[in-house]
Legacy VTK file of the C-alpha trace (Angstrom):
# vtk DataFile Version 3.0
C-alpha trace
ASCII
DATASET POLYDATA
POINTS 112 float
8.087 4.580 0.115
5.768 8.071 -1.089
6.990 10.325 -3.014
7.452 13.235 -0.675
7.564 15.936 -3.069
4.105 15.469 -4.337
1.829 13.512 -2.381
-0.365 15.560 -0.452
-3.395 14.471 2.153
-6.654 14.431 1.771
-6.527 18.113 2.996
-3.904 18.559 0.445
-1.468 19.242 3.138
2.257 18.430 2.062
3.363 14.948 3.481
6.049 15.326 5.462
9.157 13.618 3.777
10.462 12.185 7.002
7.297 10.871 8.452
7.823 7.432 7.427
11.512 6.944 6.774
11.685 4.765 9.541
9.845 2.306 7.316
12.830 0.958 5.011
14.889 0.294 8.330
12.356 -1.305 10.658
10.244 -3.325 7.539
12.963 -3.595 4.582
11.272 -6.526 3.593
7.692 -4.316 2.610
10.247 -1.997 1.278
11.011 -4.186 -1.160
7.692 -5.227 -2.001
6.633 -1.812 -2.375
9.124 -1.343 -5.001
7.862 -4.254 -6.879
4.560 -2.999 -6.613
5.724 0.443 -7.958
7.339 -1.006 -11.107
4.291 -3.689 -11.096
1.071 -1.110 -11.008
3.043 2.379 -11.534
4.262 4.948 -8.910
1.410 6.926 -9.145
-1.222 3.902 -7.809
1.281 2.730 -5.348
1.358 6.377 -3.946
-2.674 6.457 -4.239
-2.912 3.632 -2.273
-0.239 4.260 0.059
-1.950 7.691 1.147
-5.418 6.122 1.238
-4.346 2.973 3.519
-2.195 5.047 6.076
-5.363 7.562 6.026
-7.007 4.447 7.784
-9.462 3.697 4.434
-9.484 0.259 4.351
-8.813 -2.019 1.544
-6.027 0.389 -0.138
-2.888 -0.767 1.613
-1.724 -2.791 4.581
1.957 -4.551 5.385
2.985 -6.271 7.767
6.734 -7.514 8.506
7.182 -9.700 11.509
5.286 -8.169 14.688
5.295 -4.688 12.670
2.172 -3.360 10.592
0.946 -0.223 8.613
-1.576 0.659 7.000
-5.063 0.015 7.229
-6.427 -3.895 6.847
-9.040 -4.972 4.192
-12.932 -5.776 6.364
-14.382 -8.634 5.984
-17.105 -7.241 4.125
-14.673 -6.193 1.654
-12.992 -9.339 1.276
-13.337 -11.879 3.808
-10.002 -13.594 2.789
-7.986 -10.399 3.249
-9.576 -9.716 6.376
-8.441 -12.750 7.454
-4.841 -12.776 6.088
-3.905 -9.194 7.374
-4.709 -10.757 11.287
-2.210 -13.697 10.612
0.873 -13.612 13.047
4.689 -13.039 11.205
7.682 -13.949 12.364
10.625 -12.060 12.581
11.713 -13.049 8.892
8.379 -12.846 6.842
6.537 -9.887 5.323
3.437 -9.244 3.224
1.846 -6.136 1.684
-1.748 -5.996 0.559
-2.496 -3.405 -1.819
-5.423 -2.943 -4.380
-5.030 -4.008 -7.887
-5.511 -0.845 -10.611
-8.735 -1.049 -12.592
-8.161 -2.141 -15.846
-8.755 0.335 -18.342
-10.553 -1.202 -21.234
-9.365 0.128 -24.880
-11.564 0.969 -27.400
-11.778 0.103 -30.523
-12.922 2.022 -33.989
-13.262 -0.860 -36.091
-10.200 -0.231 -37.898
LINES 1 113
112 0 1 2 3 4 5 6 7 8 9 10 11 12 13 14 15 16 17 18 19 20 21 22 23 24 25 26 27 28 29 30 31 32 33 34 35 36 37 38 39 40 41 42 43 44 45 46 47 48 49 50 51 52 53 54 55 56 57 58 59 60 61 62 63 64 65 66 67 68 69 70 71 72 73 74 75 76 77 78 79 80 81 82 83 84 85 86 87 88 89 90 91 92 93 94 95 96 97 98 99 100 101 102 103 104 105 106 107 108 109 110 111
């Protein structure tokens, strides 16, 4: 799910690679949705937002995959209809991860 070898914490401690292995056997589901996410926004943002959400920052990252959960959910001041979707009850067989969308970066032109 992170990329062990560089992701550090917010005290730029080294994360350690086996602290969340146990996340592609208990929630393959988000697994897999990470994945897409990865090759959707780019490693690097999917890691950003990884670190953020399981800091406990909210509105970065939260998944949820039956009665399982990580991450930190979205506040209703942030979005109310996050808020509310990261409280709904899975079953056994569904899964969901809510992650922030990159900023667009806006290209400039010269005229040319």
């Amino acid at each position: 799910m992170v990329d062990s070898q560089t992701e550090t914490t917010k005290t730029t401690r080294p994360v350690d690679p086996d602290r969340y292995s146990w996340v592609r056997t208990a929630m393959p589901r988000v697994a897999q949705l990470v994945g897409d996410k990865r090759r959707e926004y780019g490693p690097g943002h999917v890691a950003e937002c990884w670190r953020r959400g399981m800091a406990g920052e909210p509105g970065w990252f939260f998944a949820r995959e039956g009665a399982v959960a990580i991450g930190t959910p979205w506040t209703a001041e942030q979005d109310p209809v996050l808020a509310a979707a990261t409280a709904w009850q899975f079953t056994g067989d569904q899964a969901a991860v809510f992650m922030r969308k990159p900023v667009a970066i806006k290209e400039v032109s010269d005229g040319a």
